[in-house]
ZALO-486069 format. One line per 4 residues: their letters; for each residue z, x, y of C-alpha. Coordinates in steps of 0.5 Angstrom, whole numbers, plus 500, padded with zeros to 3 digits. Example, Ala and Ser with C-alpha at 12.3 -4.5 7.8 and 13.67 -1.06 7.14 Angstrom:
AS> 516,525,491 | 514,527,498
This chain:
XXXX> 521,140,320 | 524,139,327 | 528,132,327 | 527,130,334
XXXX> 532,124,338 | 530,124,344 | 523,121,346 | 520,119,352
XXXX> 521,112,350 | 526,108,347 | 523,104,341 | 523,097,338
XXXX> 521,096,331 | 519,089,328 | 519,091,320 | 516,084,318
XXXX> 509,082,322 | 505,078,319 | 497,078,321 | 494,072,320
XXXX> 486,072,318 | 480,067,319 | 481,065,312 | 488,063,313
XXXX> 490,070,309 | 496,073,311 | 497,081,312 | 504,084,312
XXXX> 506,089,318 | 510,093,320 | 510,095,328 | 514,100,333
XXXX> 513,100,340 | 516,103,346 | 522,098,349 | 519,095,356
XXXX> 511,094,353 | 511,087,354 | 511,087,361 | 507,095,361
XXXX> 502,094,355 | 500,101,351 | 495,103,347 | 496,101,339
XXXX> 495,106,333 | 493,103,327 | 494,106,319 | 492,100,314
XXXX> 492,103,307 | 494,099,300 | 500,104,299 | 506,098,300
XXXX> 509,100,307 | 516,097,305 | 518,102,300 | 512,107,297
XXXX> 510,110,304 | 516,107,307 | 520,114,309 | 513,119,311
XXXX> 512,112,315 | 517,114,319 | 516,121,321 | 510,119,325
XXXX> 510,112,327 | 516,112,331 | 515,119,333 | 508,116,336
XXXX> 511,110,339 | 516,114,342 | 510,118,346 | 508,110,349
XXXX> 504,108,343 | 504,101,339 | 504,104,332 | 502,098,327
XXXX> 502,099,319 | 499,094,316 | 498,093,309 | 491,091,305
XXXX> 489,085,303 | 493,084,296 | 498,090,297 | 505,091,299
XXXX> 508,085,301 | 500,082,304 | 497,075,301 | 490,076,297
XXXX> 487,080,291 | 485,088,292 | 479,089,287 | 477,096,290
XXXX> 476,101,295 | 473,099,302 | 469,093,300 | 466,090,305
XXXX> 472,084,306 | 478,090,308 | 472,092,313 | 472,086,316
XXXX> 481,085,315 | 480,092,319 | 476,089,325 | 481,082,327
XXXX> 488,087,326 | 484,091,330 | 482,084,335 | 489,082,334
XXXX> 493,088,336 | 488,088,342 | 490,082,344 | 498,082,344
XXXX> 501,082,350 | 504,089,349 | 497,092,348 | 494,094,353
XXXX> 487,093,349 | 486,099,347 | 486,102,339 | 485,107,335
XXXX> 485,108,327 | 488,114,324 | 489,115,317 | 490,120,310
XXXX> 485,119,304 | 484,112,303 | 487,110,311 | 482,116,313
XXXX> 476,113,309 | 477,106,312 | 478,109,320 | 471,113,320
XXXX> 468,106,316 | 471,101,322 | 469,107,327 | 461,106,324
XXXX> 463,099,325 | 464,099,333 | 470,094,334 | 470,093,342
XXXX> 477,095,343 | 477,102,338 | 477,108,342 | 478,113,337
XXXX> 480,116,330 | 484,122,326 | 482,122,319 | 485,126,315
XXXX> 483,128,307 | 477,123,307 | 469,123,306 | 463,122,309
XXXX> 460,121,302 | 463,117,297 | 458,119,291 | 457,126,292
XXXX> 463,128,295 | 469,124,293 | 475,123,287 | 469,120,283
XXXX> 464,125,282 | 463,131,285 | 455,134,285 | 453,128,280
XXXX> 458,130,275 | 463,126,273 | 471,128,275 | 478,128,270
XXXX> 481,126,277 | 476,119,277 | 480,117,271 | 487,119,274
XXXX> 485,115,281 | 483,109,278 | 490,109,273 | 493,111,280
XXXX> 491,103,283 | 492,100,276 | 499,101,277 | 499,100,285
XXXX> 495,093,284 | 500,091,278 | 506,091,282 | 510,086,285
XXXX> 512,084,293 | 518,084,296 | 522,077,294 | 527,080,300
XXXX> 521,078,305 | 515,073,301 | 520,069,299 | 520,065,293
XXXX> 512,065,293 | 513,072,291 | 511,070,284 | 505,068,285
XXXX> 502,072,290 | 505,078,284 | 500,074,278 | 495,073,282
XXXX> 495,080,283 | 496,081,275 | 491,076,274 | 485,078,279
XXXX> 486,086,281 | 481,088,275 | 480,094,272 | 477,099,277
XXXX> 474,104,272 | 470,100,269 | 466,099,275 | 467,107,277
XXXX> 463,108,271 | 458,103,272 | 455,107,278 | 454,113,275
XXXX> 448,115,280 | 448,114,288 | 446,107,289 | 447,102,294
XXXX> 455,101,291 | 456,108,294 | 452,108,300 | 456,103,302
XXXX> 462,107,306 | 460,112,305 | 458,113,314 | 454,121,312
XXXX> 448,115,312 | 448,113,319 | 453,118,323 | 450,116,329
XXXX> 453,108,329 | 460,112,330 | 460,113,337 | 468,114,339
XXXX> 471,122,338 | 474,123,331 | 479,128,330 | 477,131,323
XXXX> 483,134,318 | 483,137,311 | 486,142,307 | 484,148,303
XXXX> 487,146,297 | 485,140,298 | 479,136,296 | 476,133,302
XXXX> 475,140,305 | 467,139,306 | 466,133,310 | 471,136,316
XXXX> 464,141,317 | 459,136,315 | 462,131,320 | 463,136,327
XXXX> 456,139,325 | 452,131,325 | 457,128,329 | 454,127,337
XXXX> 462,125,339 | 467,129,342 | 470,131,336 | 475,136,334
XXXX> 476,140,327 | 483,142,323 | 482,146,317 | 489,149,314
XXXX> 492,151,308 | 495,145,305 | 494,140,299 | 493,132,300
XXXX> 499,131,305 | 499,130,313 | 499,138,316 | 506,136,319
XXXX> 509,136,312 | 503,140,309 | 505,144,304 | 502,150,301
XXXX> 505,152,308 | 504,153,313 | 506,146,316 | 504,145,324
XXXX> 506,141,330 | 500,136,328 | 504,130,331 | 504,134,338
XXXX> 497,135,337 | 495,127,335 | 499,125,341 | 496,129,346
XXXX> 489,127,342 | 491,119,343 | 493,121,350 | 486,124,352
XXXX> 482,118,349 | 486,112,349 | 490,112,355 | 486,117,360
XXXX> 490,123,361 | 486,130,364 | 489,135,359 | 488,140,355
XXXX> 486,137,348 | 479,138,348 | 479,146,350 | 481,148,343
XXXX> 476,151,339 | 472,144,335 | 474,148,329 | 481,151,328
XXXX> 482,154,320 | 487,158,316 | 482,164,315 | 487,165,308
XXXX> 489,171,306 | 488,175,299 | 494,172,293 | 495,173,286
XXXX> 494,166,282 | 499,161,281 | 499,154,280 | 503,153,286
XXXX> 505,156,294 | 511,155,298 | 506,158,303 | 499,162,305
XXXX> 499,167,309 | 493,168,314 | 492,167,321 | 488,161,325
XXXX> 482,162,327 | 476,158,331 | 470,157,333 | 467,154,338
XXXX> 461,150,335 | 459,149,329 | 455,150,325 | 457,157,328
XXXX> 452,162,331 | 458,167,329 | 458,166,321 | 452,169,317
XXXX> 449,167,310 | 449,174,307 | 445,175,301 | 448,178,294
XXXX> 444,179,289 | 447,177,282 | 443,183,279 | 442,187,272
XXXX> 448,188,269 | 452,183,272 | 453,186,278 | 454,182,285
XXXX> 449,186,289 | 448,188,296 | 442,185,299 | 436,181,296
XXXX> 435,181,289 | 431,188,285 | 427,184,282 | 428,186,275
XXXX> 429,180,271 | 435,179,266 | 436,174,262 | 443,172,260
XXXX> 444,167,255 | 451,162,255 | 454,156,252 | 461,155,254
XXXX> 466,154,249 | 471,146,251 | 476,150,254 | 473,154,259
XXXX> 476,150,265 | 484,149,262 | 486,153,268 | 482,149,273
XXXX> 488,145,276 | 487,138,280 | 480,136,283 | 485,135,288
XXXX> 492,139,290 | 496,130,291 | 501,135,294 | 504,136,288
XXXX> 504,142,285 | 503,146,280 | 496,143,280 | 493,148,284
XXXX> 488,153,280 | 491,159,275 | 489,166,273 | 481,164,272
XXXX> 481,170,267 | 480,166,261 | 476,161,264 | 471,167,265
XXXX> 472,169,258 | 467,163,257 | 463,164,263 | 456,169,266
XXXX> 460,173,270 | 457,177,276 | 463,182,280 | 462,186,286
XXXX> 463,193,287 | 471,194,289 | 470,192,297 | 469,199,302
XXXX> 471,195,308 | 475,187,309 | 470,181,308 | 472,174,311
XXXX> 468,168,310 | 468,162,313 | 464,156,311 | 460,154,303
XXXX> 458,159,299 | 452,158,297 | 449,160,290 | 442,159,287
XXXX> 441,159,280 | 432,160,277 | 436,158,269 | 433,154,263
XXXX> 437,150,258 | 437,146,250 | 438,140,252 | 436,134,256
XXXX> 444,133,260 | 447,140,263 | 451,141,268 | 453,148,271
XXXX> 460,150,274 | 460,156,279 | 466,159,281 | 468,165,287
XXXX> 474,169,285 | 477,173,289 | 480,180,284 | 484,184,285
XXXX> 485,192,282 | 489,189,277 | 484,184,274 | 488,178,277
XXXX> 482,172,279 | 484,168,285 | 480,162,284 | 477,162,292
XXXX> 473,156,292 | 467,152,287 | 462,147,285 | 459,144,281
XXXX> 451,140,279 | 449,136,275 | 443,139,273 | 439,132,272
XXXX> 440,131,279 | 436,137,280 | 432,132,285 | 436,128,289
XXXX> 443,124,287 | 439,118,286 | 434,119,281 | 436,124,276
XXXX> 431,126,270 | 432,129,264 | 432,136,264 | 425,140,259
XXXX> 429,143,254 | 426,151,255 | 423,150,261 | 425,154,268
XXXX> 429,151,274 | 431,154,280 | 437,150,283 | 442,151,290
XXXX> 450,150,288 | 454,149,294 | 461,151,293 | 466,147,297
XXXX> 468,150,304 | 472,155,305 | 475,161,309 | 478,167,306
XXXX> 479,174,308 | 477,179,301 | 481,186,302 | 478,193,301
XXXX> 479,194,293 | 479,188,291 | 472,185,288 | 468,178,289
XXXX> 466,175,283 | 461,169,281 | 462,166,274 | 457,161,272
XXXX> 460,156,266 | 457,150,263 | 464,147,261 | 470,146,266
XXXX> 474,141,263 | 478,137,265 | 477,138,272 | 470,135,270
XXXX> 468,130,264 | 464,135,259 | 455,134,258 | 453,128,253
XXXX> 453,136,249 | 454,143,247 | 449,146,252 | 446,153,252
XXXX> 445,156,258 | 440,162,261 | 441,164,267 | 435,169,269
XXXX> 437,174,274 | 431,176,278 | 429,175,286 | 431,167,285
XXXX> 438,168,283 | 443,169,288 | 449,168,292 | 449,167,300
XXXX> 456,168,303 | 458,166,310 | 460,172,313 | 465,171,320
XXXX> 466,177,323 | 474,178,324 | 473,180,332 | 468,178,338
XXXX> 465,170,339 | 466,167,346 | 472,160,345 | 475,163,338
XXXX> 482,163,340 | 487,159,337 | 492,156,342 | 499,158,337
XXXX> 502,150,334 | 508,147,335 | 513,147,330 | 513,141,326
XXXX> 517,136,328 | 517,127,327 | 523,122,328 | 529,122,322
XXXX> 526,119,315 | 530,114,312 | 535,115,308 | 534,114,301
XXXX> 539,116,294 | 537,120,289 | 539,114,283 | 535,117,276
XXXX> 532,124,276 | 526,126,276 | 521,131,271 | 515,134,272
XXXX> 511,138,267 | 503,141,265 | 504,143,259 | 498,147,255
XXXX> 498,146,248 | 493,148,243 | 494,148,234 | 491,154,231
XXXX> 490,150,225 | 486,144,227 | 485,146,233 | 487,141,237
XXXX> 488,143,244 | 492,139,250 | 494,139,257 | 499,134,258
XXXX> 502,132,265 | 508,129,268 | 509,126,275 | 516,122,275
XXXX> 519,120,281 | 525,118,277 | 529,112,281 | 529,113,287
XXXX> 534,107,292 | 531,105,299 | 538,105,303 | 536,100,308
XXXX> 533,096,304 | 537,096,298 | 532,096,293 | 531,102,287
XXXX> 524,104,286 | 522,107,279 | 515,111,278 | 512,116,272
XXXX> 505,117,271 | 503,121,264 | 497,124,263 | 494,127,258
XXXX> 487,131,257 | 485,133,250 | 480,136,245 | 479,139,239
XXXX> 475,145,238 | 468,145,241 | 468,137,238 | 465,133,245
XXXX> 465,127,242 | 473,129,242 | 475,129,249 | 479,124,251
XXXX> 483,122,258 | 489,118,258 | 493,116,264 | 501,112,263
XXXX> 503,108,268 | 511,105,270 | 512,103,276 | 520,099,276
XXXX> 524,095,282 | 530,093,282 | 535,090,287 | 541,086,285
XXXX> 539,082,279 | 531,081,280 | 527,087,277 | 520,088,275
XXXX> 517,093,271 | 510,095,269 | 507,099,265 | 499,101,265
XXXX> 495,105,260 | 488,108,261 | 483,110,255 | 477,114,257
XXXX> 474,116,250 | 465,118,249 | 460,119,246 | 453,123,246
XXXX> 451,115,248 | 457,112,251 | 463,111,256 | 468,108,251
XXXX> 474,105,256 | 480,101,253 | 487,100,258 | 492,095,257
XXXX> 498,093,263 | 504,089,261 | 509,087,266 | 516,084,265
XXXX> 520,081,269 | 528,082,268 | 527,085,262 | 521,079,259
XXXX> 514,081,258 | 511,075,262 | 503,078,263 | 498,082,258
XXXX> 492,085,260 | 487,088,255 | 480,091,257 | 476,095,253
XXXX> 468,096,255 | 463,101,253 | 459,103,258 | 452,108,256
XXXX> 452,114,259 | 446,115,264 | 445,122,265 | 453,124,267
């Protein structure tokens, strides 16, 4: 990334704003502005996540905030009720009270004398979440978003369940906020009543597991947030971005296709990071692209943001597997509208002999008979790539060895698509709980399976998300399974492979219990993909991006190092089989502010053999600060185990203040399993 110095305007920061509410709740922010906005008011962005904007966020928040008010913006970073160094409790995600928090910030900056009335909202993940959920709200002053790596549905589509099936990533989310919410603020800013506003914390967060897994069907809980319900109550543009290896990739199409706003789509290949520091590369000159989108919507200006094409997207090139990227090689490409008259579903037949075929299906049926042993899916990766790779799929050979198997025939010709696949299933099942994984590879001469993209059903939402119904052991179902979208480019040689498991453990918590599956091949069995021609189509030129480019991070010191391992361990002799993950930070010191800052996350995932009532997730947690002779530490632990029955939860916090436990919290809880 491209340092810049020099910026249109000279910048003022305010490092500590506190907001005050209606109810006397007091929220911290941070502020840059441009020099002069007292007297010649601008537009106000907002950014309003839990993530501690002091330390935890500190250094990415200063590549863009600062670069942004540099180009004549007021750029707030608030942090939410009971994070950081606000006042209050955080007791989930996007509860009806951070909503309306985010309407007075947003009433607040549009009243200052360095605001001009004008705002906008923009955000990755939680931040994303929140600017399109304020959007359906209409606040007066707000004009615009950009929401990055976020979802229109929280239930179908999000880190909690995905098709109706429950994800790994719903326990290693929820253990991520237990930690958060267990940390203290800064004594440097809050002042001796820091200690409270930290017990209270302690005290009052709760255990948000427990009630992710309380909801496991699509109820009013999910509905609410999720804006899919009523994407017409938005009615200011939205920029919409994502990145192939992450998880949100689906809602940037659902959003320009059911949007009636100016909107503009940016799909690359990076995981969940902004596209200036996205990684796997290329990173783009996102930061030009926002300004130049705030100037056209918040401030007015005629230019040329609006000529891109409504969707630009990295269509990837074919790579052999790896956990990890330093970059995808590909080209950019756009399309005008969407849903695009220039993509077209093209039927393949999963045919007799397991042959992905051309055309409709012969109609000779075949059935085919699979139960997929636990360690179908070891090589899954991370529902979501947390821009920490290696967390991105592995060779998906020996998963395959316990999957249905459908290959192509060696490609004649170069095959690009560019949307989700969609593969119909006419299958039968044993039990009354099943759940399918299907997955497109891309294969090379040599064998190689690339994961290209997937998706996942629970099969007891056959009708709807709302209502599932046990299965009829026996009895024949014809299912439709979209596959996450996608753009990829398949060469001449390589082959298009479907793999159909029942099992994709731990990316998805395993069916109540071992079920065979039988998948019919005949007319109703399929795959539609969504073929795009690589050349013609009116408006599909990409205008090339900038180079990556923000203000100067702030400094920081390397004091601990940190360690980063996935480690996949099996015992031939019990059969125990593990995989085990360390995302360390190790101590790092925030130079400005001198304070040292400590996090290690530890998960484990494990089995033995094809035992499903021994599945078990566990996720650690410390979080460390430090400065001078104050320091805190807390130390967080999840347990997710089940049985045929039930959900069994157990997690413990503890938290020390120089080096004396002063808190403990035990949870435990048993939840029935309702379907999932």
């Amino acid at each position: 990334m491209r340092t810049v110095s020099e910026l249109p305007h000279e910048i003022r920061e305010d490092e500590y704003v506190q907001i005050r509410l209606s109810d006397g709740i007091r929220l911290a922010a941070r502020i840059w502005r441009p020099v002069g906005s007292e007297s010649d008011p601008v537009p106000a962005v907002l950014e309003f996540i839990p993530y501690r904007r002091r330390d935890l966020t500190a250094q990415r928040d200063s590549i863009h905030h600062p670069y942004m008010a540099g180009h004549g913006y007021a750029c707030a970073r608030v942090d939410l009720r009971g994070s950081g160094d606000s006042e209050g409790v955080l007791t989930d995600e996007y509860l009806e009270s951070e909503l309306s928090d985010a309407e007075e910030v947003l009433a607040w900056l549009a009243d200052q004398p360095w605001c001009d009335g004008r705002t906008g909202m923009m955000g990755i993940s939680w931040g994303g979440f929140n600017a399109l959920q304020v959007a359906a709200r209409r606040p007066e002053s707000l004009r615009a978003i950009v929401t990055a790596s976020s979802t229109d549905d929280r239930y179908s589509d999000d880190v909690h369940y995905m098709g109706g099936c429950l994800l790994g990533d719903n326990l290693s989310w929820a253990s991520t906020m237990f930690a958060y919410n267990s940390c203290p603020p800064d004594p440097d800013l809050v002042g001796e009543r820091w200690r409270d506003m930290w017990h209270e914390r302690l005290e009052h967060s709760g255990l948000w597991l427990d009630t992710w897994l309380r909801h496991q069907h699509r109820d009013a809980y999910w509905k609410h947030g999720s804006v899919i319900e009523d994407l017409g109550a938005i009615q200011v543009p939205v920029m919409a971005v994502s990145g192939w290896a992450d998880g949100y990739s689906n809602s940037v199409f659902r959003l320009l296709a059911g949007l009636g706003v100016p909107c503009l789509g940016l799909l690359g290949p990076w995981s969940h990071k902004y596209p200036h520091l996205g990684q796997p590369g290329p990173a783009i000159g996102f930061l030009q692209e926002m300004v130049r989108w705030w100037d056209r919507w918040l401030k007015g200006v005629d230019n040329d943001v609006m000529d891109a094409p409504m969707l630009r997207a990295w269509m990837q090139e074919s790579v052999t597997p790896s956990t990890s990227y330093e970059a995808r090689p590909g080209r950019w490409v756009g399309e005008r509208e969407w849903p695009s008259p220039d993509v077209v579903f093209v039927p393949r037949a999963l045919g007799v002999g397991r042959v992905l075929g051309e055309g409709e299906p012969s109609g000779r049926e075949e059935a085919l008979t699979l139960s997929s042993p636990l360690s179908t899916g070891q090589h899954a990766g991370k529902w979501c790539s947390y821009n920490a790779p290696p967390d991105l799929p592995y060779d998906q050979r020996e998963d395959d060895g316990g999957s249905i198997v459908f290959d192509s025939v060696p490609l004649p010709e170069r095959l690009e698509i560019l949307g989700s696949v969609v593969v119909d299933l006419e299958l039968s099942v044993d039990r009354p709980d099943a759940m399918v994984a299907v997955r497109l590879c891309d294969v090379t001469p040599k064998g190689q399976a690339t994961r290209v993209t997937y998706g996942l059903l629970n099969l007891t939402h056959v009708n709807g998300h709302e209502r599932p119904e046990k299965l009829v052991p026996g009895r024949r179902y014809r299912v439709s399974v979209p596959l996450n979208g996608v753009a990829q480019a398949f060469p001449p040689g390589h082959r298009v492979r479907i793999s159909v498991s029942t099992s994709y453990w731990p990316l998805v918590w395993p069916s109540p219990e071992p079920v065979t599956l039988t998948v019919f091949q005949g007319e109703h069995t399929r795959v539609h993909l969504p073929v795009r021609p690589a050349e013609g189509g009116d408006g599909r030129e990409v205008a090339p991006f900038g180079e990556p480019e923000g203000t100067a991070p702030i400094t920081t010191s390397r004091i601990e190092p940190g360690e980063e391992r996935w480690d996949l361990t099996q015992d031939l002799v019990h059969y125990g089989a593990a995989l085990d993950v360390v995302k360390d930070l190790g101590t790092v010191r925030f130079d400005d502010i001198g304070l040292d800052v400590t996090r290690r996350a530890e998960e484990c995932y494990s089995r033995i053999g094809d035992d499903y009532d021994s599945v078990r997730g566990q996720a650690t947690w410390t979080m460390g600060f430090t400065r001078g002779d104050w320091s805190v530490r807390t130390r967080t632990s999840t347990v997710l185990t089940s049985t045929a029955t039930d959900f069994h939860l157990h997690a413990t916090l503890d938290a020390y203040e120089n080096g004396e436990r002063v808190a403990t919290k035990i949870y435990t809880s048993v939840i029935p399993r309702d379907g999932v």
